[in-house]
C-alpha positions in Angstrom: 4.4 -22.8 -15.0 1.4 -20.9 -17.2 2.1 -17.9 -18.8 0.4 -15.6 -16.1 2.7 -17.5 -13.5 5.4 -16.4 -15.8 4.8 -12.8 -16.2 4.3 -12.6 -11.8 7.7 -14.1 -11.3 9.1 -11.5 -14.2 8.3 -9.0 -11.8 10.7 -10.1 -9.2 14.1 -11.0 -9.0 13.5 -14.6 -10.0 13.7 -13.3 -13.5 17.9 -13.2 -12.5 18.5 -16.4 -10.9 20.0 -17.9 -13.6 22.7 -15.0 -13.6 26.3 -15.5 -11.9 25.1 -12.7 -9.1 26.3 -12.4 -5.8 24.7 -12.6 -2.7 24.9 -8.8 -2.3 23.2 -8.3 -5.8 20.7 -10.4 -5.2 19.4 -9.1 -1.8 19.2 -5.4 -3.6 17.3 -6.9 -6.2 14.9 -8.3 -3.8 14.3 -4.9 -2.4 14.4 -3.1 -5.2 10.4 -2.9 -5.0 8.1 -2.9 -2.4 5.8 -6.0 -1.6 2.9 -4.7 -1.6 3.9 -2.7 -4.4 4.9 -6.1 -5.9 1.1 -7.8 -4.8 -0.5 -5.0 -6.7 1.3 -5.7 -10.1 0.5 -9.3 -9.6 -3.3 -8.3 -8.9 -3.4 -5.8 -11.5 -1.8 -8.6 -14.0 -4.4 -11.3 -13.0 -7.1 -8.6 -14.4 -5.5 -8.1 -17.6 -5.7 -11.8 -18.1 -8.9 -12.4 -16.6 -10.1 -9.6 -19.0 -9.0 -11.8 -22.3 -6.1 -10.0 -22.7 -2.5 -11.2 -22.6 0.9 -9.7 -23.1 2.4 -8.5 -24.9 -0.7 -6.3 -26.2 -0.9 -3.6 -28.4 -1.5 0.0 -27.5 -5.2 -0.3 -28.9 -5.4 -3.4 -26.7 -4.7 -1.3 -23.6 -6.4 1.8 -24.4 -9.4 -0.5 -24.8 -8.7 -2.1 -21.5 -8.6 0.9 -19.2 -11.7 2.4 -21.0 -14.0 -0.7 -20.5 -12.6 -2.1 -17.5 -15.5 -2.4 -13.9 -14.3 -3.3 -10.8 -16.9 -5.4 -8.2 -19.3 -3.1 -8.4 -19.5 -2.6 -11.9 -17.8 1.3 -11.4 -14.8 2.5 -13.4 -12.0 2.3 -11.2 -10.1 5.3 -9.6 -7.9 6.6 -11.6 -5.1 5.9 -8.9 -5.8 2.6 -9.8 -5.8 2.5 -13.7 -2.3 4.7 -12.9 -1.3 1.2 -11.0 -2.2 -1.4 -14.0 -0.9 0.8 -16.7 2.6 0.6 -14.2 2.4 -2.9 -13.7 1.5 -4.0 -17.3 4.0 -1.3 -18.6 6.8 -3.1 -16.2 5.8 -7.0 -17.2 6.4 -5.7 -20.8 9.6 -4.3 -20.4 10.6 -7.6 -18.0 10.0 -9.8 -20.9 11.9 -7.6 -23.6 8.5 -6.6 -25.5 8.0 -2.8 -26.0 6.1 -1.2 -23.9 2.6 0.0 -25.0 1.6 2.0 -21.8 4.1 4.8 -23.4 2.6 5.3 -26.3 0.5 8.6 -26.5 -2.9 7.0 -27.8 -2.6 5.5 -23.9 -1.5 8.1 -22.7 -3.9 10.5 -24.1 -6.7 8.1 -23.5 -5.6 8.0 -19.7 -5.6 11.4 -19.6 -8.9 12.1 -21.3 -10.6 9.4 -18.6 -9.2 11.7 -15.9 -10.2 14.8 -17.5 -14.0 12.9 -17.8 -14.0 11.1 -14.3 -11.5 13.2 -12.4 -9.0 12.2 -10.3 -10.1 12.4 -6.5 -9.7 9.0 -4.7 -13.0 7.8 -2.6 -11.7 7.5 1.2 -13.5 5.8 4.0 -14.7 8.2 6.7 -11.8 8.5 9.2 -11.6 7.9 12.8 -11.9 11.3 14.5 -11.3 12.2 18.2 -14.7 11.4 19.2 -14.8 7.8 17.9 -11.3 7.0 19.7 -12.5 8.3 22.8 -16.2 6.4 22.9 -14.0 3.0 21.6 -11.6 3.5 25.1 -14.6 4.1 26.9 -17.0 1.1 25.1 -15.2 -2.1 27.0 -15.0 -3.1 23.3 -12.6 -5.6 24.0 -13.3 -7.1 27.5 -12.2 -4.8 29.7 -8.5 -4.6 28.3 -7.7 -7.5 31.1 -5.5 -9.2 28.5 -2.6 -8.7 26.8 -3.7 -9.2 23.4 -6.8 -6.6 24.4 -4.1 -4.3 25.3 -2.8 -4.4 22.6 -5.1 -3.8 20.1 -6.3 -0.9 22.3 -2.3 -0.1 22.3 -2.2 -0.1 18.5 -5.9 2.1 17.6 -4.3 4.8 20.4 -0.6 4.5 18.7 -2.2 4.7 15.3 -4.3 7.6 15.7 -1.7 10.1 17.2 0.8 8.9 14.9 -1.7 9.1 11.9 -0.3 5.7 10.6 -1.1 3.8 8.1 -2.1 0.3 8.4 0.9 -1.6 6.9 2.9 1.0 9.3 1.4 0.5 12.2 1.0 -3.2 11.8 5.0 -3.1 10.7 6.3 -1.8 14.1 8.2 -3.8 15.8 9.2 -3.0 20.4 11.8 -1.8 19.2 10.9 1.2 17.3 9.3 2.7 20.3 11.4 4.8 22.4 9.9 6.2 25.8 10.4 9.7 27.0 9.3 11.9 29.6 6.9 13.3 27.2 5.8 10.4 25.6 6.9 7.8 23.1 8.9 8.4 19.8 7.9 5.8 17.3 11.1 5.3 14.7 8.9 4.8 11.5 11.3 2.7 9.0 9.4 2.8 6.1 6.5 4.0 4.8 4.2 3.8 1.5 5.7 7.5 0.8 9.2 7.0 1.9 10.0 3.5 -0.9 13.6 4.3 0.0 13.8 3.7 3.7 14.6 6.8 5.1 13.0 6.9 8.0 11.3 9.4 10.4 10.5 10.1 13.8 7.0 10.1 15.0 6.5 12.1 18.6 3.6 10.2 20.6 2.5 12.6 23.7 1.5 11.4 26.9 -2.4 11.8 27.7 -3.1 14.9 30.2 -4.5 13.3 33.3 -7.9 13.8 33.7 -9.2 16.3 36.3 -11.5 13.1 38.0 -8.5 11.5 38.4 -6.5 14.6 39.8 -9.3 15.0 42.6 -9.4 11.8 43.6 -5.1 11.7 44.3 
C-alpha cells in the first residue's frame, strides 16, 4: 500500500482493525462519518499529494498550499472548499499521531485573510424554478412517460422540487419513506447533508390542484 493509500484508509475505521473491538464498536465507527464526507477527505488528500506536498507538513507548507492552490479552471477555489482540505488534512494528521498544522494561527490567519480578500459566497448553478418544471412535464422529454423507468425519473424531478431535496436525498429515498395521504405524500427524510446525526424529518408533498381543462371535461 503507498503512503497516499495509507493516509485514505487512516480516515476510516480500518485504522482500528487490529484492535480487540466488538462488533457493536466497529459498526459506530463506520458511521461515525459521512461517506461522502469521507470521498471528499480522500479527494481533498489526493490534491495535497498531487500538489508535491505530503504529510505530515508544516504550517508554512499548508499556508502555502491553500494560497497557491487552482482548481480546473485555474480559479482559487471557494472558500467552502479550502474550509474542506484544511478539515481533511487537519484529520489525516491527527489519524497518524502527527500534530496538526491546520490549528496553528499562521493558517488560520492566512485562511481568514483569503476570505477577507475573496469572500466567502459559494457560486451556485441557476435553480430549477416553477416554470422549468412545468415546460419539462409538458416537453415529452422522456417518451411520453409510457415506461416505468420514465415515470420515474419524471417521479423523482416532481418529488425533488416540492421537497427541495438535495441530490444525495432524493436519490437516497427508498418506497418506503413515502407515506400517502389524502393531501399528498409525506416523504420521511432519514438523513440529510445538514442533519450528520440522523435525526430525521418529515417532508409534506401536496397533491397537484386539478386543472380547470380537466374539471370541464368530467
Amino acid at each position: 500500500m503507498n503512503e497516499l493509500a495509507t493516509l485514505k484508509s487512516a480516515l476510516n475505521s480500518d485504522k482500528y482493525k487490529d484492535l480487540e473491538l466488538s462488533v457493536k464498536v466497529k459498526d459506530y465507527l463506520s458511521q461515525a462519518m459521512a461517506e461522502n464526507t469521507k470521498l471528499s477527505y480522500q479527494d481533498a488528500l489526493a490534491k495535497f499529494y498531487k500538489e508535491g506536498y505530503k504529510i505530515p507538513a508544516t504550517p508554512v507548507q499548508i499556508a502555502e498550499y491553500i494560497s497557491h492552490v487552482k482548481i480546473k479552471n485555474g480559479e482559487t477555489p471557494s472558500m467552502a472548499t479550502l474550509k474542506v482540505w484544511l478539515a481533511a488534512l487537519g484529520m489525516a494528521h491527527k489519524s497518524l499521531g502527527f500534530a496538526n498544522p491546520c490549528d496553528s494561527t499562521l493558517v488560520s490567519q492566512t485562511f481568514r485573510g483569503m476570505k477577507r480578500t475573496h469572500g466567502t459566497a459559494q457560486r451556485q448553478a441557476r435553480p430549477l424554478l416553477f416554470d422549468d418544471i412545468t415546460k419539462m412535464t409538458q416537453a415529452d422529454l422522456f417518451g411520453g412517460y409510457q415506461k416505468v423507468k420514465e415515470i420515474r425519473d419524471m417521479a423523482l424531478i416532481l418529488v425533488g422540487f416540492s421537497g427541495m431535496f438535495r441530490r444525495a436525498e432524493l436519490v437516497g429515498l427508498l418506497l418506503s419513506d413515502l407515506t400517502e395521504t389524502t393531501e399528498g405524500f409525506v416523504v420521511w427524510q432519514r438523513r440529510s447533508k445538514t442533519d450528520q446525526m440522523g435525526q430525521g424529518r418529515k417532508v409534506g408533498i401536496p397533491r397537484a390542484a386539478q386543472s380547470s381543462e380537466e374539471d370541464s371535461e368530467e
